[in-house]
ROZA-279409 format. One record per atom (N, C-alpha, C): chain; residue in three letters; x, y, z negated. Coordinates in nm, 2 decimals, padded with zeros to 4 digits. Layout:
  unit  code      px      py      pz
     A   Ala       X       Y       Z
...
! end
This chain:
  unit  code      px      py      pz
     A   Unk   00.87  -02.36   00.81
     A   Unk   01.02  -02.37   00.78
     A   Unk   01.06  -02.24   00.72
     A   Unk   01.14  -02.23   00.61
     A   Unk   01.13  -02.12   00.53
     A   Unk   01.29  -02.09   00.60
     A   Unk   01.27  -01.93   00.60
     A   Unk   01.39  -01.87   00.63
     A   Unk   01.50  -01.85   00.51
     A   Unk   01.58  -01.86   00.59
     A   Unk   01.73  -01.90   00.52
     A   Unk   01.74  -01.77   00.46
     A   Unk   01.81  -01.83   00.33
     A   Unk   01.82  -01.75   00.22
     A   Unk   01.64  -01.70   00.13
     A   Unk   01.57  -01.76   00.17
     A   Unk   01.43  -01.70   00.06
     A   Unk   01.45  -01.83  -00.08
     A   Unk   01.36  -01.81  -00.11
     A   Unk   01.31  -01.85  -00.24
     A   Unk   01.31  -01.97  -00.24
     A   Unk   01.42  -02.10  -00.29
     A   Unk   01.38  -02.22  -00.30
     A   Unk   01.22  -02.32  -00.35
     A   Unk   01.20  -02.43  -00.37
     A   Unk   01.15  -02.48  -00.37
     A   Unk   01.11  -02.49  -00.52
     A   Unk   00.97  -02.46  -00.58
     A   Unk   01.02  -02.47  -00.72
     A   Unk   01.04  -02.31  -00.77
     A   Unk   01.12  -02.27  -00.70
     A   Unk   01.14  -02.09  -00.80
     A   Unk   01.05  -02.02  -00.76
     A   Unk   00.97  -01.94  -00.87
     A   Unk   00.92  -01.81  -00.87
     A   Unk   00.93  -01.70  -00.76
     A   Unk   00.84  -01.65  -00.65
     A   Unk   00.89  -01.51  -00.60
     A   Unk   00.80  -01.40  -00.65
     A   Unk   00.84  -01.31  -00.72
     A   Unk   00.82  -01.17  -00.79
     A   Unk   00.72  -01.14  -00.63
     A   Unk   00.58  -01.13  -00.67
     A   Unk   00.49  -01.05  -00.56
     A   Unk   00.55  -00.91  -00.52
     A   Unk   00.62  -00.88  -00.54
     A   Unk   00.67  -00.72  -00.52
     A   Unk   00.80  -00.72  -00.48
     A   Unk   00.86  -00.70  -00.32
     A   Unk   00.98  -00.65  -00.36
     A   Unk   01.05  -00.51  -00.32
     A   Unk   01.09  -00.47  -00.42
     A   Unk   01.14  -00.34  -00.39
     A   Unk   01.29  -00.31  -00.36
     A   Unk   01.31  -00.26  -00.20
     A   Unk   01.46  -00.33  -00.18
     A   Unk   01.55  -00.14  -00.13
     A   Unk   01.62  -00.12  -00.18
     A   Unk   01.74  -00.02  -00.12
     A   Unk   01.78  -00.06   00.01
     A   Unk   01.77   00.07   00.10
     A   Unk   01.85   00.07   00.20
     A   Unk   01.94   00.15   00.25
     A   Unk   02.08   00.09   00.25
     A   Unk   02.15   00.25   00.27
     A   Unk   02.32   00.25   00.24
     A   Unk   02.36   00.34   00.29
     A   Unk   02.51   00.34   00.27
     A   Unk   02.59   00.44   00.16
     A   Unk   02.59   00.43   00.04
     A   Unk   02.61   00.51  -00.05
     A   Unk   02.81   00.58  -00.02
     A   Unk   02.85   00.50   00.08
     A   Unk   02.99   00.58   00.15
     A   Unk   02.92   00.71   00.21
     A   Unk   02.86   00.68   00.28
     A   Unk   02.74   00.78   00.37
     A   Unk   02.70   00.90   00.35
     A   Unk   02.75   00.97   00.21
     A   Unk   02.65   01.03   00.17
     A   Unk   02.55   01.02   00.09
     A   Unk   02.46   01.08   00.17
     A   Unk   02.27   01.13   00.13
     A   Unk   02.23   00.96   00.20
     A   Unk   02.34   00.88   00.25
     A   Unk   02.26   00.75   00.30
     A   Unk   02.20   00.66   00.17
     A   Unk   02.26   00.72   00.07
     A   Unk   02.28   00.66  -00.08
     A   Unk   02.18   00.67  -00.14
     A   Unk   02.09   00.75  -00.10
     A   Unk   01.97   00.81  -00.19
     A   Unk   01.89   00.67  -00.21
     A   Unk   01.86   00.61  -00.18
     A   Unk   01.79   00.45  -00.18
     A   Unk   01.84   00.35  -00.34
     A   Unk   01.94   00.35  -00.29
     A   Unk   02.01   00.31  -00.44
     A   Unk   02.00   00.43  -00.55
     A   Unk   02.02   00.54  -00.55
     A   Unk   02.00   00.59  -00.66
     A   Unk   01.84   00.64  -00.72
     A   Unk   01.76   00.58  -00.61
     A   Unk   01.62   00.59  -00.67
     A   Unk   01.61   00.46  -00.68
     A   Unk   01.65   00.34  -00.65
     A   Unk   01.69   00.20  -00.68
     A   Unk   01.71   00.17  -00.86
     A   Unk   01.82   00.27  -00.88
     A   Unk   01.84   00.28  -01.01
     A   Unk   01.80   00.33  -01.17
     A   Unk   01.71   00.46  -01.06
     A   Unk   01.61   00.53  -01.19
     A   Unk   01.48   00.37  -01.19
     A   Unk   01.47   00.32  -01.08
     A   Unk   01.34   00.23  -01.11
     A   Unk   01.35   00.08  -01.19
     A   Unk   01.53   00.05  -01.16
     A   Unk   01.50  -00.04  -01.27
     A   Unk   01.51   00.03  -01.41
     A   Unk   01.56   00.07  -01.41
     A   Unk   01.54   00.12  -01.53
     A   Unk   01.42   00.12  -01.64
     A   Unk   01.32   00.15  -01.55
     A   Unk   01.17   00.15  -01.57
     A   Unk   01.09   00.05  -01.60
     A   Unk   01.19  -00.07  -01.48
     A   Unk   01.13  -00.17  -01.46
     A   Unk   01.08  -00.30  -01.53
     A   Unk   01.09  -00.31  -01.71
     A   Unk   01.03  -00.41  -01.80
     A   Unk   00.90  -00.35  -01.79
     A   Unk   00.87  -00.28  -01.79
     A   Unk   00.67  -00.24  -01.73
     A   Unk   00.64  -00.37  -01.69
     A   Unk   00.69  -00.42  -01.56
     A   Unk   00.66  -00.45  -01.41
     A   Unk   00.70  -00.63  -01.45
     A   Unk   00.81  -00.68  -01.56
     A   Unk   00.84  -00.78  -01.56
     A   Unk   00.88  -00.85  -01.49
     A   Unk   00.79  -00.96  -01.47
     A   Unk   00.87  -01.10  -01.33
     A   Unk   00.77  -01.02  -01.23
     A   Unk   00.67  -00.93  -01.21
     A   Unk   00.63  -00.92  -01.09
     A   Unk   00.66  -00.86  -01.01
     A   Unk   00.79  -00.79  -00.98
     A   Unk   00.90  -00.67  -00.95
     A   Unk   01.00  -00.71  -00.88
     A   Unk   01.11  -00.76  -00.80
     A   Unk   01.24  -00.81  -00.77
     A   Unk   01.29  -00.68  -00.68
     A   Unk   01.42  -00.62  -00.75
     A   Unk   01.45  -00.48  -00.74
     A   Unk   01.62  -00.55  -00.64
     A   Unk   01.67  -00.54  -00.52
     A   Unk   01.73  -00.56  -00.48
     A   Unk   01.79  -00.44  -00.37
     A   Unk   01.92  -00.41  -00.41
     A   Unk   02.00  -00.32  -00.34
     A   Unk   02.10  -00.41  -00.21
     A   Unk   01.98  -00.38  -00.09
     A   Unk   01.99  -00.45   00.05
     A   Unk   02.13  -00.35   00.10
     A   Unk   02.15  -00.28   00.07
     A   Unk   02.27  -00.17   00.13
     A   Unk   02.21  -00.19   00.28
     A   Unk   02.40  -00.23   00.39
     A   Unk   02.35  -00.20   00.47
     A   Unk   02.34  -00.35   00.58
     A   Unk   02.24  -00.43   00.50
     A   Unk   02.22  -00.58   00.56
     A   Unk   02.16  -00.61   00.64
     A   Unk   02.06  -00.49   00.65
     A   Unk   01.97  -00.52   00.80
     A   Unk   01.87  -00.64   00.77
     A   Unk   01.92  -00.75   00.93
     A   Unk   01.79  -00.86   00.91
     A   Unk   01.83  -00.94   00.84
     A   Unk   01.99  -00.96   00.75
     A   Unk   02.03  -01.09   00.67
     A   Unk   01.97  -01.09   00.57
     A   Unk   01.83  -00.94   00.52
     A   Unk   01.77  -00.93   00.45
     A   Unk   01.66  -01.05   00.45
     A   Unk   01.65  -01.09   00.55
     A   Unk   01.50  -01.10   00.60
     A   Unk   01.43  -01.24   00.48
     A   Unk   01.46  -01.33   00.45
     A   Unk   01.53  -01.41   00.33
     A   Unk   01.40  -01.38   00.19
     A   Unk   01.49  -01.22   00.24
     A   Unk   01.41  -01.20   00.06
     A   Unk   01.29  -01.17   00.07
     A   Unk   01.18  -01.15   00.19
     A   Unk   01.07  -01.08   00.21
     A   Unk   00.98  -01.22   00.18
     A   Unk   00.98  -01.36   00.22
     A   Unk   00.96  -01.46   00.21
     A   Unk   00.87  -01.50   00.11
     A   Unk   00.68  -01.48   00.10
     A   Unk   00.60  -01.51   00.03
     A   Unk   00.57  -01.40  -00.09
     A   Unk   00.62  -01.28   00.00
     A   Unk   00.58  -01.15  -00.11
     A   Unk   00.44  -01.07  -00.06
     A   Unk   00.40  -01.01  -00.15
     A   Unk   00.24  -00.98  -00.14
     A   Unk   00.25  -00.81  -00.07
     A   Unk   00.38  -00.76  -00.13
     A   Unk   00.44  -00.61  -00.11
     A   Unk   00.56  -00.58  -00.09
     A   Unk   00.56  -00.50  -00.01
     A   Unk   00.76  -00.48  -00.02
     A   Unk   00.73  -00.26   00.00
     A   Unk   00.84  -00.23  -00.10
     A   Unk   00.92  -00.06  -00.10
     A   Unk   00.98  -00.07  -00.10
     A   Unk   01.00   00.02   00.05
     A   Unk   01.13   00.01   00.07
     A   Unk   01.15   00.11   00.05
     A   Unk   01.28   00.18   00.00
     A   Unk   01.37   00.30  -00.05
     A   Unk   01.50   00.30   00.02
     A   Unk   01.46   00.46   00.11
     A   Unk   01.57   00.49   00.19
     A   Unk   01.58   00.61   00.23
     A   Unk   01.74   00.65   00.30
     A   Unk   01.70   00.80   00.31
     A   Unk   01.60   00.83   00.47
     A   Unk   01.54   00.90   00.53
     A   Unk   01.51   00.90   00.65
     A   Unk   01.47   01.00   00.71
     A   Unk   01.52   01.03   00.80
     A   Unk   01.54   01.18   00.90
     A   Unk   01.43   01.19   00.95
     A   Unk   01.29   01.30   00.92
     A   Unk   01.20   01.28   01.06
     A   Unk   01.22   01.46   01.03
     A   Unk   01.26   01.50   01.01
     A   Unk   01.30   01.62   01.08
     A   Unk   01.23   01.77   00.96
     A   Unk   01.21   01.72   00.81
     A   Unk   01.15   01.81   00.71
     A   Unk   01.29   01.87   00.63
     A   Unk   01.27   01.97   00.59
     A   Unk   01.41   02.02   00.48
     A   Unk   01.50   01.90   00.41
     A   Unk   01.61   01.91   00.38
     A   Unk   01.65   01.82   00.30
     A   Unk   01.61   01.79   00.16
     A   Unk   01.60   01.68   00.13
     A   Unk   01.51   01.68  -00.02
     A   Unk   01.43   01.65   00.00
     A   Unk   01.38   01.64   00.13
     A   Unk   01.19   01.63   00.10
     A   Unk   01.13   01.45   00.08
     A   Unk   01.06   01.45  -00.01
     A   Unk   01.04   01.26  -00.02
     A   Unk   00.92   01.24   00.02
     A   Unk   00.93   01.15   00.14
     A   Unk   00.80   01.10   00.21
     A   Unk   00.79   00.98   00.17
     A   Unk   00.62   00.97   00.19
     A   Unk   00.55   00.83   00.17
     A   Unk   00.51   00.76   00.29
     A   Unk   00.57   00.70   00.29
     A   Unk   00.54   00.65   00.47
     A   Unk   00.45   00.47   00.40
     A   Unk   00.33   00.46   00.51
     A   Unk   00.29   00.33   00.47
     A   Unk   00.33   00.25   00.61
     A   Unk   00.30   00.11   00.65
     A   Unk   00.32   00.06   00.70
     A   Unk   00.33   00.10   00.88
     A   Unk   00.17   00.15   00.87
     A   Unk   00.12   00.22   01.03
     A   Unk   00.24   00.34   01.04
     A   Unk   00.31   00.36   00.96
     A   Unk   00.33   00.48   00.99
     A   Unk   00.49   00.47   01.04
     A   Unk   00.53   00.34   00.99
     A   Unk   00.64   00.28   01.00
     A   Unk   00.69   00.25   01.17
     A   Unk   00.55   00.18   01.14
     A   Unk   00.53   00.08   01.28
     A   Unk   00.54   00.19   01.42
     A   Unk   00.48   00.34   01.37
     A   Unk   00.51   00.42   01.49
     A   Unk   00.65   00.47   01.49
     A   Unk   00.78   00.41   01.45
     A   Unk   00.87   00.52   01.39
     A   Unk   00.94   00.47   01.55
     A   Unk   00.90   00.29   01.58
     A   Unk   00.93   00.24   01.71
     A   Unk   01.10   00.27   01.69
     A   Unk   01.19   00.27   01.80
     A   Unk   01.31   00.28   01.80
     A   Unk   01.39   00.36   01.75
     A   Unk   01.33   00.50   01.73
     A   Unk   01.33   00.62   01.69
     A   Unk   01.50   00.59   01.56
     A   Unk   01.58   00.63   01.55
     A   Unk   01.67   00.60   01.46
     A   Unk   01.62   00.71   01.35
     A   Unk   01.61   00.66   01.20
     A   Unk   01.58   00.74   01.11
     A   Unk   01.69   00.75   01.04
     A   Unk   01.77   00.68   01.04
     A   Unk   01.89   00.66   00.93
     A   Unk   02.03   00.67   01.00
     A   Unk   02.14   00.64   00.92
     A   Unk   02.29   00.63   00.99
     A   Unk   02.31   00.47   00.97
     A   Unk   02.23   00.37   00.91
     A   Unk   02.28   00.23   00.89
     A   Unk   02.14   00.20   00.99
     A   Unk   02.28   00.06   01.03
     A   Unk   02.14  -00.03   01.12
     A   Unk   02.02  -00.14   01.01
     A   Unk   01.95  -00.23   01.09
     A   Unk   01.88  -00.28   00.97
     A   Unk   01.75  -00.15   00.90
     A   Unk   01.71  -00.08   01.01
     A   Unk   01.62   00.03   00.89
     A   Unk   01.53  -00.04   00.84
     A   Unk   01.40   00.05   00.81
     A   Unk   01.30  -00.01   00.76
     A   Unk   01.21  -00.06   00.88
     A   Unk   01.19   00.03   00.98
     A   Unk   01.14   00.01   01.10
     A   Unk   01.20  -00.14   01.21
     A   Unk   01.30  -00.17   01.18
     A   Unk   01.35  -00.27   01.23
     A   Unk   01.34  -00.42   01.16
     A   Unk   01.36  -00.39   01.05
     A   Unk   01.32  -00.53   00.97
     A   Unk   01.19  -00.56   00.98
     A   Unk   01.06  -00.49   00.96
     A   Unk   00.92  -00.47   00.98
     A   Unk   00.94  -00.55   01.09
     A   Unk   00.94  -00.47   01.21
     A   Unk   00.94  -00.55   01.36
     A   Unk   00.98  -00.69   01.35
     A   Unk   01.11  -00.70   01.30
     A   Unk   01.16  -00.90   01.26
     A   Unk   01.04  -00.94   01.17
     A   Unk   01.01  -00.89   01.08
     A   Unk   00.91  -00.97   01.01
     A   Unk   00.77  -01.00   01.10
     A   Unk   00.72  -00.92   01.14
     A   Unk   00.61  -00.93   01.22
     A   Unk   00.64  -01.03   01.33
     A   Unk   00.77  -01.04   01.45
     A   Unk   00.80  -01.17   01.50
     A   Unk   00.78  -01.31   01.44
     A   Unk   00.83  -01.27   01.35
     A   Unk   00.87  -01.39   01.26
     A   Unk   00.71  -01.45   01.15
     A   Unk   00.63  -01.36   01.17
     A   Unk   00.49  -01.38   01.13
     A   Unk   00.47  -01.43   00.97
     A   Unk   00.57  -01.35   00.88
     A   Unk   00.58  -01.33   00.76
     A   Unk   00.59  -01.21   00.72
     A   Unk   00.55  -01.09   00.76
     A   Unk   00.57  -01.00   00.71
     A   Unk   00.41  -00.98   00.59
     A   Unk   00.47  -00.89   00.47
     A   Unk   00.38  -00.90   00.36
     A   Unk   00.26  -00.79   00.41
     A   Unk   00.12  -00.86   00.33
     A   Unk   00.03  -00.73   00.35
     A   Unk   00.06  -00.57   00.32
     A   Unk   00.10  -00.57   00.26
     A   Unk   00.14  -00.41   00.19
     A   Unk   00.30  -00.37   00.22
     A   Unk   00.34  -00.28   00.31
     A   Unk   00.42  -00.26   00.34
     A   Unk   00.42  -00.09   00.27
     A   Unk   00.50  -00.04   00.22
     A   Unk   00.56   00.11   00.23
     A   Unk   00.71   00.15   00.21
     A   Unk   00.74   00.28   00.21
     A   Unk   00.84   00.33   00.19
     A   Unk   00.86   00.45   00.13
     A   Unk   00.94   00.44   00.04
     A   Unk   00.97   00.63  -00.02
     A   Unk   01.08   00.63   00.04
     A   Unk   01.07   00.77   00.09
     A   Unk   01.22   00.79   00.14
     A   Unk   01.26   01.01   00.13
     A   Unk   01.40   00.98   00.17
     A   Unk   01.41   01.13   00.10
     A   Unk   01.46   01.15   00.21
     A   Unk   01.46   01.30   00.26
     A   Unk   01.52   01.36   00.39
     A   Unk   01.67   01.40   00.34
     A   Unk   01.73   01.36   00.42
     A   Unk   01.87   01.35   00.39
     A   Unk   01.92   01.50   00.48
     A   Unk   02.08   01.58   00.35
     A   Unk   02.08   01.68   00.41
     A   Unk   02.24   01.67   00.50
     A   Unk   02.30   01.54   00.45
     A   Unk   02.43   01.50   00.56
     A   Unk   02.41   01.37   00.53
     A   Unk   02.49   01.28   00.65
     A   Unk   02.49   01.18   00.64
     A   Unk   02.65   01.17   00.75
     A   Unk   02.69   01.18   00.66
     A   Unk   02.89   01.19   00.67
     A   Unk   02.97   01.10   00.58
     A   Unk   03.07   01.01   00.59
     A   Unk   03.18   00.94   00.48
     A   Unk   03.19   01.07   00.41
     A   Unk   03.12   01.01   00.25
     A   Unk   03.13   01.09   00.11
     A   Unk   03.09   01.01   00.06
     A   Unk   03.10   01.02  -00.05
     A   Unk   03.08   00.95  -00.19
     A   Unk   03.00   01.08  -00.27
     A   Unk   02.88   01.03  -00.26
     A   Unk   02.76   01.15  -00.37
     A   Unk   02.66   01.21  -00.27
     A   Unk   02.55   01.23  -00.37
     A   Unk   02.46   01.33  -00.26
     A   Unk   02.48   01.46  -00.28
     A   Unk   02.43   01.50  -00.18
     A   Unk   02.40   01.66  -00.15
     A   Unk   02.29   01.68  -00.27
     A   Unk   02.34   01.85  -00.30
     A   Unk   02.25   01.91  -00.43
     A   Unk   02.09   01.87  -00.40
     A   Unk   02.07   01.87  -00.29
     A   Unk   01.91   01.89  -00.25
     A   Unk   01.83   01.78  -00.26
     A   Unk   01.91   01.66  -00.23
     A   Unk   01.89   01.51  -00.21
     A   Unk   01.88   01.51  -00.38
     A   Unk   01.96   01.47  -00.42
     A   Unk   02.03   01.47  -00.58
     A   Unk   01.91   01.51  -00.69
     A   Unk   01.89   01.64  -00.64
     A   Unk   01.76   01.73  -00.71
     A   Unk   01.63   01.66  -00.69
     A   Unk   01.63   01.58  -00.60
     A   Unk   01.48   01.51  -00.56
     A   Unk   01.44   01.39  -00.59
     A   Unk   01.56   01.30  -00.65
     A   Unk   01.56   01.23  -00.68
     A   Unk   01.44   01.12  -00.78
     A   Unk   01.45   01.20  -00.90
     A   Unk   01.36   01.19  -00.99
     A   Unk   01.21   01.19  -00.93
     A   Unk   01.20   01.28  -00.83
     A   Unk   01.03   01.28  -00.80
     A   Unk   01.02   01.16  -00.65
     A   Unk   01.13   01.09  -00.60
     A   Unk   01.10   00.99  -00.54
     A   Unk   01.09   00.87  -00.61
     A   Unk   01.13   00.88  -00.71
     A   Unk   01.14   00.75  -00.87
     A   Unk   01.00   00.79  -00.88
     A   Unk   00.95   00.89  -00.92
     A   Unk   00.81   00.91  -00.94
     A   Unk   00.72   00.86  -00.81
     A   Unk   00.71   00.88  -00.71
     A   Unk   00.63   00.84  -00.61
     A   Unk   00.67   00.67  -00.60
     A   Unk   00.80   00.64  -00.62
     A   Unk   00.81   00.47  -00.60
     A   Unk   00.79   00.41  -00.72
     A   Unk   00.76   00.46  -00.83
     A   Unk   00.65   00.38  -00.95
     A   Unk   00.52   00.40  -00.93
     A   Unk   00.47   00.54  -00.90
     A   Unk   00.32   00.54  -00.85
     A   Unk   00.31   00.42  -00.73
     A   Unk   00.37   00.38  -00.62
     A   Unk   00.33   00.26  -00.54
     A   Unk   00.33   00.15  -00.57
     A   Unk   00.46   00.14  -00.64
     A   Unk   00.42  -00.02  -00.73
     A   Unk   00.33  -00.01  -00.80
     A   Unk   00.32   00.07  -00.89
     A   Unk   00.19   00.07  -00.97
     A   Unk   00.05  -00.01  -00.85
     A   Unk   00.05   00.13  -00.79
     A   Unk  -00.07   00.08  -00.65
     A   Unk  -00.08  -00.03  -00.59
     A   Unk   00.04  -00.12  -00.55
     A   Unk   00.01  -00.23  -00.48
     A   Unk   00.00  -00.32  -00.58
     A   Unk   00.06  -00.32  -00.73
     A   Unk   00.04  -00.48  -00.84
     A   Unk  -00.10  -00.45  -00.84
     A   Unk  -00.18  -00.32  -00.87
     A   Unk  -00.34  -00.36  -00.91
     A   Unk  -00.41  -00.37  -00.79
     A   Unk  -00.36  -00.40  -00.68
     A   Unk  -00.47  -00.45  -00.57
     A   Unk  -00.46  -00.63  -00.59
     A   Unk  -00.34  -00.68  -00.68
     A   Unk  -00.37  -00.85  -00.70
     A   Unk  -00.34  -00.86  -00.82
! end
């Protein structure tokens, strides 16, 4: 039984999806979308094997879109306690230990949808995440200098993944 809202019957699903998570009111919660942004940009490389979707802050209503994908990046900001700016590569295991732990200011993290997927016994082989250490996460509109500054080299680490997961199929 396919979960509501995936991919009809008949349409195409892009083996890759690369989804934003985050509240760009938030702050530095925004960083997800604006590395969201440098990558489509990029993204005729990648063609139909790519589906670039800014999840904000949807949580499991996401769950939909993950439906018969081979990989999913996720892009988000997330707190484990390094300077602000800093962009981590987190792969799945690494996810999976983040357990309840709140990394972000929105609900729906990456850690939580993972856990729905894995119930739900559709989660994709290839799981990761770029994410940037956020230096507030307060009602503003824009990031902090540090976040902002890093930006570009989390666009760089989230094309080097895609790159990595399309040549494993």
């Amino acid at each position: 039984m396919p979960i509501p809202g995936s991919a009809k019957p008949g349409e195409s699903t892009a083996p890759v999806l690369c989804v934003a998570l985050g509240n760009p009111l938030m702050s530095d919660d925004g960083a997800g979308q604006e590395v969201l942004s440098r990558l489509q940009s990029s993204g005729v490389e990648w063609g139909n094997r790519v589906e670039f979707v800014d999840g904000g802050t949807q949580g499991l209503a996401l769950l939909g879109h993950f439906e018969g994908r081979k990989a999913v990046v996720f892009l988000d900001a997330v707190r484990l306690g390094d300077p602000a700016g800093a962009v981590h590569v987190l792969k799945k295991n690494e996810l999976e230990k983040m357990g309840g732990r709140a990394t972000s200011a929105h609900e729906g993290s990456a850690p939580e949808i993972l856990r729905a997927l894995e119930l739900l016994s559709c989660c994709p082989p290839e799981i990761s995440m770029i994410g940037l250490e956020p230096e507030k996460l307060q009602m503003g509109i824009g990031l902090s200098d540090k976040v902002h500054d890093n930006i570009g080299v989390a666009a760089a680490f989230g094309r080097a993944e895609i790159r990595r997961v399309l040549s494993a199929f």
